[in-house]
C-alpha positions in Angstrom: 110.4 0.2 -69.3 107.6 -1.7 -70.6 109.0 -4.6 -71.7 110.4 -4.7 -68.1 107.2 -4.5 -66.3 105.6 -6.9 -68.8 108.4 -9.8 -68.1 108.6 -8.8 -64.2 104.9 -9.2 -64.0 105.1 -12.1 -66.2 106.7 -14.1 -63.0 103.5 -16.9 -61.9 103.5 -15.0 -58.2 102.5 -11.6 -57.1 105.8 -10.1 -57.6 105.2 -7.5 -54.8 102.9 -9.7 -52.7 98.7 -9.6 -52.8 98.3 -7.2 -49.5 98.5 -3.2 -49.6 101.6 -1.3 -48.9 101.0 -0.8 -45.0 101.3 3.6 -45.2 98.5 3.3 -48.4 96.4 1.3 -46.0 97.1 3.1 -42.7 96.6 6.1 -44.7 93.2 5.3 -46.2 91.4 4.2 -43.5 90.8 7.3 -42.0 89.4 8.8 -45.2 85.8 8.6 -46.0 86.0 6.2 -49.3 85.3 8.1 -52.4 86.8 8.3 -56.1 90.7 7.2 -56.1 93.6 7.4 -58.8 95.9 4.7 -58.5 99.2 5.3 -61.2 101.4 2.7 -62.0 99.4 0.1 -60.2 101.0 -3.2 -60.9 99.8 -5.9 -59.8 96.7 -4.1 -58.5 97.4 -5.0 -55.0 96.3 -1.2 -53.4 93.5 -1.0 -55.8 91.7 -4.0 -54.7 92.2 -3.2 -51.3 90.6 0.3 -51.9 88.0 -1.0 -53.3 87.1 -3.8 -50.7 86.7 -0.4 -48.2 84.1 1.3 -50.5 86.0 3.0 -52.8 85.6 3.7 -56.8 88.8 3.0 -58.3 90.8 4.0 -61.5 94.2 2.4 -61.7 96.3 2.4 -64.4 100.0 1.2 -65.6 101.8 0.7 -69.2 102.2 -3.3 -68.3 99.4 -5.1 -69.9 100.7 -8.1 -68.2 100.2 -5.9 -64.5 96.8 -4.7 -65.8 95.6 -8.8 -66.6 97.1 -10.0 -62.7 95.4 -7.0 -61.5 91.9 -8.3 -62.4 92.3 -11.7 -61.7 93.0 -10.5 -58.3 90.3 -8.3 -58.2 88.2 -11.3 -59.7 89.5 -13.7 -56.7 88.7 -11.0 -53.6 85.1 -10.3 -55.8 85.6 -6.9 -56.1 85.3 -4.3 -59.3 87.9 -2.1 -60.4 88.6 0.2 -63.2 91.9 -0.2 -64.9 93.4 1.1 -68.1 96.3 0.8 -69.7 98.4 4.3 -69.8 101.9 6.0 -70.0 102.6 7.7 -66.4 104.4 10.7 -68.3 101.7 11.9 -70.5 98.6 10.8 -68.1 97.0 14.1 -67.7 93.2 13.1 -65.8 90.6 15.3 -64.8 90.7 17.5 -61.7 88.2 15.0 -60.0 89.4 12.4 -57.4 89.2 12.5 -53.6 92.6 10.5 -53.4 95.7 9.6 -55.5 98.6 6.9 -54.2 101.1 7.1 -55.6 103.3 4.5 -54.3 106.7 3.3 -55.6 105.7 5.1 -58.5 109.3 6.2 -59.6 109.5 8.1 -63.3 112.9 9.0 -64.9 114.1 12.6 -63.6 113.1 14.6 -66.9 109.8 13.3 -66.7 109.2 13.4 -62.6 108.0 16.6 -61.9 105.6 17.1 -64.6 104.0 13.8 -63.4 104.1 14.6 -60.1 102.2 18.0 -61.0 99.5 16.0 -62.9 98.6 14.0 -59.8 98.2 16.8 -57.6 96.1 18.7 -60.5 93.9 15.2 -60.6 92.6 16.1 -57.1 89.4 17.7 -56.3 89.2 20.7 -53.2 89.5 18.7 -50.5 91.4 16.2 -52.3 94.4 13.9 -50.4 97.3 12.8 -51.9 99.7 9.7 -50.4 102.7 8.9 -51.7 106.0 6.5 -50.6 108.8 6.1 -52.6 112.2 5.5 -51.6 114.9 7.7 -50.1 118.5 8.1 -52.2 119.4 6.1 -49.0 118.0 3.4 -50.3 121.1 2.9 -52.5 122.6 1.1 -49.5 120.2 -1.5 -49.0 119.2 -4.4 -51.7 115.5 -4.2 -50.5 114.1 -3.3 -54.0 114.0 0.2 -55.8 115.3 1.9 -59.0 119.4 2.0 -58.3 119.7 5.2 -60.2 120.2 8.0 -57.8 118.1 10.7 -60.0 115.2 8.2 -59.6 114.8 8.5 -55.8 112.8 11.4 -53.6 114.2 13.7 -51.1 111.7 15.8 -48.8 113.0 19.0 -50.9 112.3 17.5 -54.0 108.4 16.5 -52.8 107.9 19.9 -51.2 108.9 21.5 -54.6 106.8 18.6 -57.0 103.8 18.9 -54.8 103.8 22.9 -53.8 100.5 23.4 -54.6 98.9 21.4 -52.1 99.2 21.6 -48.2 101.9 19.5 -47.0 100.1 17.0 -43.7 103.0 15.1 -43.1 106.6 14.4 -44.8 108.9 11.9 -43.3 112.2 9.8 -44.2 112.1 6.5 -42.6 114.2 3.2 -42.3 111.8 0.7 -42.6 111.7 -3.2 -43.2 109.6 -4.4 -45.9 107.6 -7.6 -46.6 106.2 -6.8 -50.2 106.3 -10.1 -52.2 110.1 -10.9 -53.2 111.4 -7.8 -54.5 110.7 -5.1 -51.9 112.3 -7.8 -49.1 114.6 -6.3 -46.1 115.6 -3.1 -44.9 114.5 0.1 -46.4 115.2 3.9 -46.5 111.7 5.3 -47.7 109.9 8.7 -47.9 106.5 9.3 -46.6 103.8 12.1 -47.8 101.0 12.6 -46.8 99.3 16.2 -48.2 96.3 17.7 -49.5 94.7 19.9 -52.2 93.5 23.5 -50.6 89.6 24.5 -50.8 90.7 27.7 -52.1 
């Protein structure tokens, strides 16, 4: 999966365009900015945006070549971000961020829910966690997305991965997107919005 990342990425434009995914942003603006995971971040396109509204960010993705556009963008809007280079499937952090987005962040099955676990583990009390992926659905459209069944999200699925926090919101939507030229068209995605309990 690497070496596809690295020669997507490779491509001279932003392969899913410079703005943020329009739930991450919707999503984030009502939360008072403070210390955000960002897995499998690409092109860096969320992270610089959470950063230009105050927030400390740590993203992170196996694609050196995502990591390198990712900076240069950062470097261009003048803003600072933290990113490393890391596996999704063995990326355990420390129980100490106010948000994770994880968006379009699709693992293999066998590795999934483990992952899915670590990012909800990776949030403080308090914590918030956003999420869009895309629906099995999806399969009909050619709007972008992993074409293996096993790789998509159903509500069930979430509300098992993410049990131990308090579901806010959980949707399946048809949607059009307009994220550089690979997430192009009509779209069947999933929506979560939940957070970690106090207690």
């Amino acid at each position: 999966m690497k070496q596809f990342w690295d020669e997507r990425y490779a491509e001279p434009h932003f392969v899913y365009g410079e703005a943020p995914n329009v739930f991450f942003e919707s999503s984030l603006k009502d939360l008072a900015p403070g210390k955000i995971l960002l897995p499998c971040e690409g092109e860096g396109r969320q992270a610089v945006h959470a950063a230009a509204q105050g927030w400390q960010v740590l993203a992170f993705d196996q694609s050196e070549v995502g990591r390198d556009k990712a900076l240069q963008l950062a470097a261009k809007r003048e803003q600072h971000i933290e990113y490393i280079l890391a596996d999704a499937s063995v990326f355990s952090p420390a129980p100490e961020f106010d948000a994770v987005a994880l968006i379009f962040a699709h693992l293999p099955a066998p590795l999934r829910a483990n992952f899915h676990r670590n990012m909800a583990a990776a949030l403080r009390p308090g914590g918030w966690l956003m999420l869009e992926g895309f629906h099995p659905a999806q399969l009909q459209f050619q709007s972008g997305g992993p074409r293996e069944l096993s790789m998509l999200f159903t509500e069930e699925m979430l509300r098992a991965d993410f049990e131990v926090l308090e579901i806010i919101s959980l949707e399946t939507k048809q949607v059009i997107l307009n994220e550089g030229p690979y997430h192009q068209g009509e779209a069947a995605v999933i929506r979560l919005l939940a957070r970690k309990p106090y207690h």
